[in-house]
Every structure is written in C-alpha cells, then in structure tokens.
N, C-alpha and C positions, 0 to 999 in steps of 0.2 A: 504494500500500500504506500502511496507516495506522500510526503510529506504537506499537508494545509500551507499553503503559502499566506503568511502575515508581516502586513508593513511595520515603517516603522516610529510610527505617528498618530495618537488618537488626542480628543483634547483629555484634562484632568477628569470631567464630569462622566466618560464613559470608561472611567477602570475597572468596572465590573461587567462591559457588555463583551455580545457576541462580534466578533471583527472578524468582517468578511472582507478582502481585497478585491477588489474591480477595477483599478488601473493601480500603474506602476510611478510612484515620481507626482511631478505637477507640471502640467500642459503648460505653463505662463514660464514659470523657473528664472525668473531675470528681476528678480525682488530683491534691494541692495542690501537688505537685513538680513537677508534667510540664506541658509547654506548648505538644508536639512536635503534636497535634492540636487546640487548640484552636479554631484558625482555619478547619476542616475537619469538616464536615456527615458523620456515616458514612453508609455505604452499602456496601449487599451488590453484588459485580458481577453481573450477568447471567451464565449459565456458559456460553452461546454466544461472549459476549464474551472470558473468561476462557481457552476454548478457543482461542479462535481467536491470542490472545497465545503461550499453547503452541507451537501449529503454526507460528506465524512465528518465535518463537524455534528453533525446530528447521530451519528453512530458514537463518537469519541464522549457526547456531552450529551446520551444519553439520559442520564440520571438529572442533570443540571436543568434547573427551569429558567431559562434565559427571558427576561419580560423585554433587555434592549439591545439593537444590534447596532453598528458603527460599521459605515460604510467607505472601507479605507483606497486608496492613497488623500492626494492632495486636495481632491476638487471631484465628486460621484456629479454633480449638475452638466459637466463636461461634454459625459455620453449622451448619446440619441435617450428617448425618453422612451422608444420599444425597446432598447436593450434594458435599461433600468425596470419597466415595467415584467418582464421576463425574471428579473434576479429576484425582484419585489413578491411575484408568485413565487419560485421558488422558497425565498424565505417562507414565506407565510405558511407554503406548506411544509417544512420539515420543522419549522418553529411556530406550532401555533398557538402559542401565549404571548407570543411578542407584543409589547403594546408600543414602543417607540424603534423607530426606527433611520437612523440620523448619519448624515455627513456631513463634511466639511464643506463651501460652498462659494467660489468668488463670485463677486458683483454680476461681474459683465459673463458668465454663465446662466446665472438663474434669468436677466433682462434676455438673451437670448434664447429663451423659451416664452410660451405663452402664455398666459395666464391661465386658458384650461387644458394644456398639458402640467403644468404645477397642482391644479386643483384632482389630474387624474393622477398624477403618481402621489400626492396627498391621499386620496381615496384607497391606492392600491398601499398605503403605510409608511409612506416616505413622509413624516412629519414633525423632525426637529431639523432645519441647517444653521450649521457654524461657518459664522461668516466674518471672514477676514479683514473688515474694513480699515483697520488701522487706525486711519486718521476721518476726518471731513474737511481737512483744509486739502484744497487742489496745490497748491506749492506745495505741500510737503507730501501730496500720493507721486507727483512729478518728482520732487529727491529721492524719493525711495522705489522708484520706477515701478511702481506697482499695476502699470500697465489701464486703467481707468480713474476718471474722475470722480468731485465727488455728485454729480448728481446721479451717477452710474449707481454710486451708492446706497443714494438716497432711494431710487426707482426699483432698486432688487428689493433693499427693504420693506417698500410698500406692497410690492408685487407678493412677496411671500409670506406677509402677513394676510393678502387680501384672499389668499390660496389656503387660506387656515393652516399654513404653518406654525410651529413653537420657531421662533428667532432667536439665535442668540447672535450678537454682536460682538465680535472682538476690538480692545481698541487698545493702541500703544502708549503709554506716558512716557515723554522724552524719547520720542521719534523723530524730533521736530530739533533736537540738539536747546541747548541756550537760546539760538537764534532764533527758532519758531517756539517758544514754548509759549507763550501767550496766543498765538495764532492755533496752536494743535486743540489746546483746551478750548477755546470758543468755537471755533469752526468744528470739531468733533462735537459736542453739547449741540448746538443748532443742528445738525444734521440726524443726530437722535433725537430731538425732539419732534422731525416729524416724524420718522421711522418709528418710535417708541416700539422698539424689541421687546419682547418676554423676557431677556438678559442679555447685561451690557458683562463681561468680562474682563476686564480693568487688567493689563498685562504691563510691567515697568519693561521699556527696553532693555535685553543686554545686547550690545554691538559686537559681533566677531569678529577680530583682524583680521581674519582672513576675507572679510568681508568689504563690496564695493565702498559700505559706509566706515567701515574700518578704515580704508584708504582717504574718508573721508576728516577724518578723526586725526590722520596722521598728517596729511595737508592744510589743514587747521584750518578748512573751510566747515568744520562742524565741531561742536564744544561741547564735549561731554557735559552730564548734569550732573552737579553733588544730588546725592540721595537726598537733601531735604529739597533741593529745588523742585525734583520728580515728585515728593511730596508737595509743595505749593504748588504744582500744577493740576495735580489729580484735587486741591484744594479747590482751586479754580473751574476747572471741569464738573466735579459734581455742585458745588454752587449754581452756575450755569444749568442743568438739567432742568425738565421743570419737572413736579410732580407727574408722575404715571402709574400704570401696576408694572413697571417692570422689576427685575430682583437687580440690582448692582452685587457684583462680588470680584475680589481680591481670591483670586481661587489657587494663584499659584504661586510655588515657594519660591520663583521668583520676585515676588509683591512683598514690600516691607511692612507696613500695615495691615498683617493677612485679616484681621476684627473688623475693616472698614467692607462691610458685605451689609445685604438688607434690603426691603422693599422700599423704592423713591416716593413714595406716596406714605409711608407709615413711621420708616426708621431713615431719613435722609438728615434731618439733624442730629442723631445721635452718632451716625456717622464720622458727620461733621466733628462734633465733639471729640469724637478720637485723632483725628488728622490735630486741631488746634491741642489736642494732649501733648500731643510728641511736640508741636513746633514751640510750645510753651517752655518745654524743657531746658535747664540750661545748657550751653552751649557744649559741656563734658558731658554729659550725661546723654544728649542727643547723638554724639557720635560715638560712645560707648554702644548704646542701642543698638546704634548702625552696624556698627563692625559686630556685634552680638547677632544679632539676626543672620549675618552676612557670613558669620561662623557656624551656625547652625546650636549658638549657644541660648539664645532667647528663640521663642517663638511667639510669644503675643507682647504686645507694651507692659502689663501687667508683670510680665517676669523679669523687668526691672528691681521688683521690691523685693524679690528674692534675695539675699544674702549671697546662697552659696555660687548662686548662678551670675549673680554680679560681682564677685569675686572673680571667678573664672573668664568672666570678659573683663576687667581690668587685666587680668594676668598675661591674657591672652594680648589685650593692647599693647602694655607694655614689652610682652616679646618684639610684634612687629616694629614698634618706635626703637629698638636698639637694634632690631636689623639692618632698618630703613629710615634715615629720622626724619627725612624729606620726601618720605612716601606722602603721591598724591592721592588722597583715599576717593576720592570720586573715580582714579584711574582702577584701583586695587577692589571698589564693589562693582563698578561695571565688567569687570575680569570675571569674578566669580556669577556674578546675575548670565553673564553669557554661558557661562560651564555647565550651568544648570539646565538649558534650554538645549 
C-alpha cells in the first residue's frame, strides 16, 4: 500500500482535522514574505490519485471520527470547481460526519469563480476558507508582491460570505516595515470593515533573509519593527475595527500578546486593555517580557508576576547582554518570530 501523501502546511485552527492534498506548492509562489514553496514546482494532483488518498485514509482512521477536513497545499479555490466538486463527494462519502470542511484561499481565486459555483461547492461542504489577505493597503500588497489589490480583497471577501461561507481573514502586523505601519493598520481595519469575516487572524510578521523582503531589510529600504511598535500597531488596527460578530485572535506563537483574542462586538475593549497593559509597562520590564515570550519562557502577560519565571528571563537577559551588548533586539525577535513560521 502506498504511502497518503501530506503537505506541509495547514493553519493552527485545523490541528486536529482530516488533511487531504489536492495540489502540490502555491500557483502564485512570488510573495516576498513567504519561502514555504519556493523550493516546490506546483502541480495539480490527479483526482484518481487524490481519491484514492481518501479511501486509505478512511481504512487507516477507521476508528477516528473526523467532524473537519483541510484541504491542502496553498490555495484548493485554484482548481476547476468539477474537480473540487468530485473530491467534495468523495469526502463526504468515506467521511460522513464531516461537518466543516476548509482550505486555504487567495483573493483573486475565489473572485475568479462565481458566485453560484461558491454557493454549489458550499452546498457540496466546502464551507470554511482561509484567506490570505495580509494587508488592505495597495502599496504594501504591491511590496510584498502579493500579486492583487486590495479591492480584489475586499470582493473575494464579500463574495464568500455572500456564498454562506465561515471567512476567516489572515492579516500581517509589521508587513508594512516602520515605513507603512500606520498605513497597514488603517487600510487593513477599512477593508475588514466591509468584508467583516467570521475571523480576523492577527499574525506578527517574521521576515526571512533568505527572503525578497529580507533583501529588503538589508538595503534598508524596509525597517524592521521593535516588538512594541508591532504592538502599537495591532493597537491601532483593532481601535480602527468597528464593532461586528466576528472572533479577532492572536492564535499563533508567533503573536506576542497570545490573551488579545475575543469577539469585536462583546470583548474589543478588554482587548484593548491588555495591548495598553504591556505598553504601560516600564520600559525593563517591557522588554524582559519581550525577550521572555521570545524564549519560550513567558507565555501570557500575567506570567510576569511569576517569580520563578521572571527570574529565569532576567537570567536569560543577562546571558544574551554579555554575549552581545549591542544586540539589536528588534533584529534578535524578528530572527526567532521567523524560525517559528
């Protein structure tokens, strides 16, 4: 029997579903941030192929009652909507408890279908995408060559809510360097506000050297953010929202404030309230935090007041300040925020 081929990419929210592959890589692959396909030729799979991954996962997981499956590589909106509708059946028949079933999704994919083919592969269970928007400001989708604008954005978004999809929104903090950070938070905020997603997904950039922005970073036509700036601007950004039902969340350990999560219509100021905790902090103690989180030694604000835990990031401070005593720490957490992604 041959081996389930699985990619190598789902978001954080589907670590317990079912992951079927149906293309190889991302069709676009020319995004100055991302580096997770560039090694990797895309390709469509065959849906005999596709299939028959199905059916062995349903022999292999058995026993396992799977309610969500994730639709892997980069971008499932890509293919024809009879191929999708084919895999869609298939699912549904070898899994039929599935109740959500979700991929990844850019802009100008989903606006290149219709609106009742979205509403028919909605019907056939295709009903959460994750969508990569990044930004709302057009200058900074054009530095990051993300290949559409934002009203590209703005149109998938409506289109896929209007299809009864779950939306969720991905959006970058400090995408936009120094130079656009007031531009990224307004222009992102406007652009969700008319879109109002199910979930906005709050992701802090980290920049790869190896990356076009990297080279960006190094021509010093782009400035990195200290981590509280990134904080003042997700400050800014959710100020900016207006109330909605949608969930904001900090979901991944790359997000230094993982506690700023909650519905924009119920829990948007208490939010709030923890972004203005940290920035209140003083100025030692803020970047103890920093470099703690950044360690894996804190994981909420709260485990500041720890003793043994604020011990151990002092200790740990102090090692790196005698290593390095002109370590620039905005270079030293954007290093690690990248390692982790």
């Amino acid at each position: 029997m041959k081996n389930v081929e699985i990619g190598p990419i789902r978001p954080p929210s589907e670590n317990s579903s079912l992951l079927i592959r149906v293309t190889r890589g991302c069709h676009w692959n020319k995004c100055y941030f991302c580096g997770l396909y560039k090694s990797m030729q895309f390709s469509m799979r065959p849906i005999e192929e596709t299939i028959e991954d199905i059916a062995m996962q349903a022999q292999i997981y058995h026993e396992k009652n799977f309610t969500s499956c994730f639709l892997q590589d980069g971008d499932a909106l890509v293919l024809k909507t009879d191929y999708l509708l084919h895999i869609l059946d298939a699912l549904n028949c070898y899994f039929p408890n599935l109740q959500y079933i979700t991929t990844y999704a850019r802009a100008d994919s989903i606006t290149r279908k219709t609106l009742s083919e979205l509403q028919a592969l909605r019907q056939a269970g295709l009903n959460h995408l994750y969508c990569g928007m990044e930004t709302g400001s057009d200058q900074i989708l054009k530095l990051i060559n993300k290949g559409f604008q934002a009203d590209t954005v703005v149109e998938s978004g409506c289109m896929a809510k209007e299809a009864g999809m779950i939306l969720s929104e991905f959006i970058l903090l400090g995408i936009g360097g120094k130079e656009l950070s007031e531009e990224n938070a307004a222009a992102t905020a406007e652009a969700l506000n008319i879109i109002r997603p199910d979930y906005i997904r709050v992701h802090a950039t980290g920049i790869k050297p190896e990356s076009k922005l990297g080279e960006f970073v190094r021509n010093g036509s782009f400035t990195l953010q200290s981590e509280e700036e990134i904080v003042v601007e997700q400050k800014s950004f959710l100020q900016q929202l207006q109330p909605m039902d949608s969930f904001y969340i900090n979901e991944h350990i790359i997000n230094l404030l993982l506690e700023v999560r909650g519905n924009l219509q119920t829990d948007k100021a208490q939010m709030l309230s923890v972004i203005e905790r940290f920035l209140q902090l003083p100025p030692d103690e803020k970047l103890l935090f920093t470099v703690g989180r950044r360690l894996n030694i804190f994981f909420l604000l709260d485990d500041l007041k720890k003793p043994a835990l604020h011990r151990q990031a002092e200790e740990s401070m102090q090692k790196i300040l005698r290593e390095n005593p002109n370590i620039d720490f905005a270079v030293l957490c954007n290093y690690i925020r990248q390692s982790q992604i």
